[in-house]
Every structure is written in C-alpha cells, then in structure tokens.
C-alpha positions in Angstrom: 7.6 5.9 -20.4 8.6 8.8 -18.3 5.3 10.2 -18.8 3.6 7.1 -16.8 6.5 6.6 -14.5 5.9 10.3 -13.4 2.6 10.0 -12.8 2.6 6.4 -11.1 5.3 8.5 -8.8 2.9 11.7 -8.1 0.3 9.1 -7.0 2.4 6.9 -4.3 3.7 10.2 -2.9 0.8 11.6 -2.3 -1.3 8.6 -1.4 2.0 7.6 1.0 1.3 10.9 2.8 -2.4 10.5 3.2 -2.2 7.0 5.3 0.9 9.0 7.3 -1.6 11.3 8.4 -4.4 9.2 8.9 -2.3 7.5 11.6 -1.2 10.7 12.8 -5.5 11.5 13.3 -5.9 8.1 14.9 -3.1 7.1 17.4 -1.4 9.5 20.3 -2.2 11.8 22.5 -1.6 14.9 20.1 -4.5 13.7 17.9 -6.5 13.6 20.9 -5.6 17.5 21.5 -5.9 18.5 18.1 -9.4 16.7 17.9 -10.7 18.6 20.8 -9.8 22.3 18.8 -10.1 21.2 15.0 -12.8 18.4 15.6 -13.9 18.2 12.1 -10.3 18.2 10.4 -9.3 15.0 12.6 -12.3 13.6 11.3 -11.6 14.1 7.8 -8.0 12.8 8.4 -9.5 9.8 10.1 -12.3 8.8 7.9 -11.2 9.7 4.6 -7.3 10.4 4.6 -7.3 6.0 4.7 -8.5 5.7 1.7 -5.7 6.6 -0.1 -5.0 2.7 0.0 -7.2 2.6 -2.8 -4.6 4.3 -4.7 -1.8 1.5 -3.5 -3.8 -1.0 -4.8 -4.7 0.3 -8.5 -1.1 0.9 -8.4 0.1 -2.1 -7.2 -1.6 -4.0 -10.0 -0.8 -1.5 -12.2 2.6 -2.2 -12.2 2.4 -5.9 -11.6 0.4 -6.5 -14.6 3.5 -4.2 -16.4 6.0 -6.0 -15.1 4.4 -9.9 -16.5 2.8 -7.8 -20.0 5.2 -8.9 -22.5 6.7 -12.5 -21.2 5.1 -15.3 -19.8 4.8 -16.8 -16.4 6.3 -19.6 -17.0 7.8 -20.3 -13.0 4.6 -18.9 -11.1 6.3 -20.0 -7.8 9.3 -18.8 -8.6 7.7 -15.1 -9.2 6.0 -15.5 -5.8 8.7 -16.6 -3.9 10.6 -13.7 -5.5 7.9 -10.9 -4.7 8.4 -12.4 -1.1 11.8 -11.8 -0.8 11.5 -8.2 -2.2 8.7 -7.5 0.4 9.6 -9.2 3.4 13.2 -8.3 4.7 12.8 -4.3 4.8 9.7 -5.8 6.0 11.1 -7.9 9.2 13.6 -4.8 9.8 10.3 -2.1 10.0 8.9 -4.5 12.5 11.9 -4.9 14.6 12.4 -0.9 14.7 8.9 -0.3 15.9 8.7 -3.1 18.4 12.2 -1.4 20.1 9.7 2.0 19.9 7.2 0.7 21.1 9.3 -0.8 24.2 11.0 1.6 24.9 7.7 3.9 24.6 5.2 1.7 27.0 5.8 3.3 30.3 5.2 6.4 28.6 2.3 5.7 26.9 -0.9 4.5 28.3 -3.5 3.7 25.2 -5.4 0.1 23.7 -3.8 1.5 20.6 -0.4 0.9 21.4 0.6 -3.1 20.7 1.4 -5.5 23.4 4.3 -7.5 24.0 4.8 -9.6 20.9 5.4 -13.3 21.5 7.5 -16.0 19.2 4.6 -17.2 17.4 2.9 -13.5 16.5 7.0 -12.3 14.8 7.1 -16.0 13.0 3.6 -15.2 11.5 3.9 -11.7 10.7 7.3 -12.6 8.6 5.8 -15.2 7.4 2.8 -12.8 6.3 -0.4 -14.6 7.6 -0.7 -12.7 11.3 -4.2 -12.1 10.1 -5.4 -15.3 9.1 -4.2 -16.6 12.2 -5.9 -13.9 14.5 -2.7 -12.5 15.6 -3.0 -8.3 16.7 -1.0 -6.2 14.0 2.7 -5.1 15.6 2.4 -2.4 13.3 -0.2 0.2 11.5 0.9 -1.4 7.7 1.2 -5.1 8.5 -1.8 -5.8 6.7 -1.3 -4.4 3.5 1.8 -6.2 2.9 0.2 -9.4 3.1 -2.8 -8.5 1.1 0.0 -7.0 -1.4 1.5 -10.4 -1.3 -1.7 -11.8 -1.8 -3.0 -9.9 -4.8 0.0 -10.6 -6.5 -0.1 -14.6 -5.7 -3.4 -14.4 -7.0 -2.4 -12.6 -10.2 0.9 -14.9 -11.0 -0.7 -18.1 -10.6 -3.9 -16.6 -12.7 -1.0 -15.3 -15.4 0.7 -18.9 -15.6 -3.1 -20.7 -16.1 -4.6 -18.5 -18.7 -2.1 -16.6 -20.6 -1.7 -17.1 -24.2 -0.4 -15.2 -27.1 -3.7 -13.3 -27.8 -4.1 -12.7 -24.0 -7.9 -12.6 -24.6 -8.7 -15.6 -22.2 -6.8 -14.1 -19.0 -8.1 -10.1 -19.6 -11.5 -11.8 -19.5 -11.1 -13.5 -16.0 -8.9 -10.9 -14.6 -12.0 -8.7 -15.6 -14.5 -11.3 -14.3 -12.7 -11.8 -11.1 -12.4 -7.7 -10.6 -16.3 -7.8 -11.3 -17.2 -10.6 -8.7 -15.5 -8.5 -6.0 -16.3 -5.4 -6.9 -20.4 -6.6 -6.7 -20.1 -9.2 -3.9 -16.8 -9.7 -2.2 -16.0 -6.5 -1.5 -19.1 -6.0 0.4 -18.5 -8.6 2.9 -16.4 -7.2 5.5 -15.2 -10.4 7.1 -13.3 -10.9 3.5 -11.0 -8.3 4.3 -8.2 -10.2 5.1 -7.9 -11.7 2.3 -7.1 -11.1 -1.3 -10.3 -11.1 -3.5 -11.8 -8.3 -0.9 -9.4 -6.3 -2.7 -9.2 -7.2 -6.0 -11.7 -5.0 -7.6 -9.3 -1.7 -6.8 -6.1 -4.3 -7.9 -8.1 -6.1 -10.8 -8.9 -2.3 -12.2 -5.0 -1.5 -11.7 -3.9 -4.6 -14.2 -6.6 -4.2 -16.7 -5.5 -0.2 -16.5 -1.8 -1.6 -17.5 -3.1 -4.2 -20.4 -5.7 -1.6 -22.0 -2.8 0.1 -23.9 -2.1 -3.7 -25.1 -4.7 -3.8 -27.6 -8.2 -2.7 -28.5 -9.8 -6.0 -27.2 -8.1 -5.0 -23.9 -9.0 -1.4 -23.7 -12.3 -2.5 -24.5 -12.2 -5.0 -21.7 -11.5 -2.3 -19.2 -14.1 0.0 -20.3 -16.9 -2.5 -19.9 -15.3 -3.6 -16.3 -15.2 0.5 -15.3 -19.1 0.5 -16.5 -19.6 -2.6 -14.4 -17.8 -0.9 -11.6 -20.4 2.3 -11.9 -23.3 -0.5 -11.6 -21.5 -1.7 -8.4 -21.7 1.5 -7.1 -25.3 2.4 -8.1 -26.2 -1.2 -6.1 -24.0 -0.3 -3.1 -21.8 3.1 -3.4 -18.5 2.9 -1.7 -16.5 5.7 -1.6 -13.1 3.4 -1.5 -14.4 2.4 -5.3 -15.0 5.5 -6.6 -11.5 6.2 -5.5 -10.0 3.2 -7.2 -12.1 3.7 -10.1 -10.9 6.9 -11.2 -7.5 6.2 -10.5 -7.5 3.3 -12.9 -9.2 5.5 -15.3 -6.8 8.3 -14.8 -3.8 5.3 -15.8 -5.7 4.8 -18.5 -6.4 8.1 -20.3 -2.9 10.0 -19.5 -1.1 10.5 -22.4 2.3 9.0 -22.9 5.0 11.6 -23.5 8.8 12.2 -23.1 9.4 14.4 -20.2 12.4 16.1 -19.6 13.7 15.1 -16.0 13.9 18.2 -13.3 15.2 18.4 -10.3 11.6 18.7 -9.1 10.7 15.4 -10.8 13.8 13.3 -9.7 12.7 14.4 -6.0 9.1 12.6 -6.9 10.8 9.6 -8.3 13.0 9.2 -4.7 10.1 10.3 -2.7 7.9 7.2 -4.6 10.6 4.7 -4.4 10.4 5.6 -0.4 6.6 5.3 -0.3 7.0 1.2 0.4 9.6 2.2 3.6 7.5 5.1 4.7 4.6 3.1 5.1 6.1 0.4 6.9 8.0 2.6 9.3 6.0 5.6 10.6 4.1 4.1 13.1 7.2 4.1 15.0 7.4 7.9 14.7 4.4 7.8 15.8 4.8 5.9 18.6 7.8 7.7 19.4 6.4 11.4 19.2 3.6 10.4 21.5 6.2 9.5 24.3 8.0 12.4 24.0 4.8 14.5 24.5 3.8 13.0 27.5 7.2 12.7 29.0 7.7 16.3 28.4 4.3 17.5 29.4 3.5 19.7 26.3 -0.3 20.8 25.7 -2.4 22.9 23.3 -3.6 22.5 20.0 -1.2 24.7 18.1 1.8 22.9 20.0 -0.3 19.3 18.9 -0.2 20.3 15.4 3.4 22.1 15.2 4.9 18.3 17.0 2.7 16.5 14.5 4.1 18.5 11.7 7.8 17.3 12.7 6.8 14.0 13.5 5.7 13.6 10.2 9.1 15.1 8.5 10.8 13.2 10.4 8.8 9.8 8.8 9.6 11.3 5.2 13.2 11.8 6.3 13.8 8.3 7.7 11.6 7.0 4.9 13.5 8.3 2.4 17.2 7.4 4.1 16.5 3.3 4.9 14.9 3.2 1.4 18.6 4.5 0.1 20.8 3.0 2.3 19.3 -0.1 3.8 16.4 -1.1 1.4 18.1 -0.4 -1.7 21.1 -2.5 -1.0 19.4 -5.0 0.9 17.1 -5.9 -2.2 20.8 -6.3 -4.4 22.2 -8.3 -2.3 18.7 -10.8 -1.8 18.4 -10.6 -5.5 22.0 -12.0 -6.1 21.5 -14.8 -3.6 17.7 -15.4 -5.3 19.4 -15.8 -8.6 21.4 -19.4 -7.4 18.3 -20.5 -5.4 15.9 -20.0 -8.4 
C-alpha cells in the first residue's frame, strides 16, 4: 500500500508544480519580461506545463474508484454531499484570500488577466460550484477544476449506486464505455469543457486503473479501454490523452511493495496532501508578486526569473502551512458536524 501511496504522492507533487508554473508563464508582468529573453521556455511553460491536469484527473479517479472498491454505494447523495463539504470550505477560504489580493493589488496592476470586482451572485455561484455553467468569469486560476472534480465524482457515485453488484462486471463495463464515448467524441468538442463527461476519458482511465488489480475481468477491461484510447488518438491525437493514458497505465503496472518511510518520502506525502491547497491558492501569489514588481520598478530577465523563483516558494510554503493548520482541521471539524446531518 505504501508502494502506490508513494507514487500517487510523486505524481500530485509534481503535477501541482507544473500548473504553478504554467500560471507563473501566463499572468504578470514578470512573464512578460522573461518571455521577451527566454521566448521559447515561456512557451513550453504555457503550452505544455497545463497539462499536468491530466495527471489530476487519472488521479482523481484513481483514488475515488479506491475509496468506493470494496463497499457499496448504498447513500449516493450522501457521498456527494460529503465530497462537497471536503472540497468546498478550504475552497470558499482560497477565494476569499485571492479576492483581498487581488484588491488590494488592482491599482497596481493594469492587465484583462487580472479579475474584476466580484459581485453577490458570481461568490454564491462559485461556492456553490456552477460559476461556469452560469457564464460567470473565474475569481481564480483553479475554480474550474474543483467543479469538474465535483463533477466527475457525482458522475461516478451515482454510476456506482445504479450498476454495482457483487461481480462488479456490469459497472467496469459502462465506466469503460462511458471513458470510451469521451475519449472518441466528447472530448473533442470544446464547448463540453465545462462539464464532466469532457473529462471523463483521463478520470474514467483513473477508476478502471484502481479496479484492474480487482480481478482479471477488470484488468482485462482496462487493457481493451487503453487500446481503444490509442484508436482515439490515431483518429484525433491529443497530447492531453497521451498524458492521461500513460499515467493510468503507469497506476496500473507499478508493483506493489512495502517501502520503508524516509524522511525524503514523508516530505512527498505532506507536499501531496498540500497539492489540493496549493492549487487553489497561488494565483494570489501571483497576483501579489506582480504588484510588488511594478510598485517597486524592478526589470530584466534574470531579476523576472530570480522573483518568480520566490514567488513560487512562497506558494509551496503557504501551500503547505493552510493545508496543516487550516485545511486539516477544518476538514475534522466539518466531518464531525457531517456525521449528525448524514
């Protein structure tokens, strides 16, 4: 178990720092500097550095098929409502720390990137995790992906609690029929991108990664879904698939082993369990970092790159410290009151 666990860990912290410094290519004036010196770096960062969201989502299902593999779901509602309340609060908090940065930022900075003024409506929809759907502008860089996260995992419960049986046959089947459908069509329609089955042939790959060590029938049914995926490519390739493809696969052949913890390793596990906060949260950093460059009039590439560099420490840093002492409790102390509502 240690084995997996370590290499579900290596996987968020690295894909965690990607989509840090994709941001960091795409918003602020230092990116704009560093661009102009290192033109085909930025680039990379920009155009390839997002993809690392492929790795979120085969994760994400990954462990969300773990979590439902040996009991029922009985109480699909229940599971929802519960996966709510584990994503939303730190959620809520994120979005309240980067709409003080970006306040207290706007004089400072003068870009379309930066978010305007939220109103009433655009916080109630965002908490309520359906800005999107109702045309609303992001407040922040990651707002999306927590409500496609939500989504996926809607989508998953409610197909858990209609199709699972003892033999599990019937629900491994449509999970890998429903994977197939948006690998080959859905995922190739961009306007579907707000919503969940846009995304479910990375998350569909992560849950029938997670089953495959279930049974042969199962590991059988993700090997013909990963051949399906290659046809999907050969029709239309998409470097975001690829991505997911091999990470599920990756899931799927590493060994299972006893590893002795180090402190090395323990520093992955905290760094992973951070990966959720991170996300939400650097765009303030961002935000924040840009400011202070133009108030203070810095220039040059190297100088760019060097503020960058503690910008982005300073997003691990925070990352890591409201994911110990705000997230960690705040989840305990939701869970307790969860148990008497549910």
């Amino acid at each position: 178990m240690f084995e997996r666990s370590l290499t579900v860990d290596v996987l968020k912290v690295v894909a965690a720092q990607f989509i840090v410094w994709h941001h960091f290519s795409a918003y602020g004036p230092m990116s704009e500097v560093m661009t102009s010196a290192w033109p085909q770096f930025i680039e990379w960062l920009y155009h390839y550095a997002r993809l690392a969201v492929q790795v979120f989502l085969v994760v994400g299902g990954f462990l969300a098929a773990q979590s439902v593999m040996n009991k029922p779901v009985t109480h699909p509602l229940t599971q929802i409502a519960k996966r709510y309340l584990r994503l939303v609060p730190i959620y809520v908090m994120a979005l309240v720390l980067i709409s003080v940065a970006v306040a207290v930022s706007r004089n400072a900075i003068h870009g379309s990137w930066l978010p305007s003024e939220p109103t009433l409506l655009q916080v109630l929809a965002h908490g309520l995790l359906l800005h999107d759907l109702m045309g609303f502008e992001a407040l922040a860089s990651g707002a999306w992906y927590v409500a496609i996260d939500f989504q996926l995992y809607a989508l998953l419960m409610l197909m858990c609690h209609v199709l699972q049986t003892t033999h599990h046959k019937r629900l491994s089947v449509a999970v890998a029929l429903l994977c197939a459908a948006a690998m080959w069509q859905f995922n190739r329609v961009d306007e579907l991108d707000m919503w969940a089955v846009y995304f479910f042939g990375a998350y569909g790959l992560g849950v029938l990664a997670a089953w495959a060590k279930r049974s042969a029938f199962e590991t059988r049914v993700f090997w013909f879904t990963a051949l399906l995926a290659v046809g999907a490519l050969w029709v239309e390739y998409r470097t975001r698939l690829s991505l997911a493809l091999i990470t599920a696969i990756w899931l799927v052949i590493k060994p299972k082993g006893m590893v002795r913890w180090t402190p090395i390793k323990r520093a992955v596990h905290r760094w992973s369990n951070s990966a959720y906060v991170l996300f939400l949260t650097h765009f303030g950093i961002i935000v924040l970092a840009s400011a202070l460059w133009n108030l203070s009039q810095m220039s040059g590439p190297l100088t760019a790159l060097a503020m960058t560099v503690l910008a982005w420490l300073c997003c691990v840093v925070l990352g890591l410290f409201l994911h110990e002492k705000i997230e960690v409790p705040l989840h305990h102390w939701v869970s307790q009151q969860s148990k008497r509502l549910f």
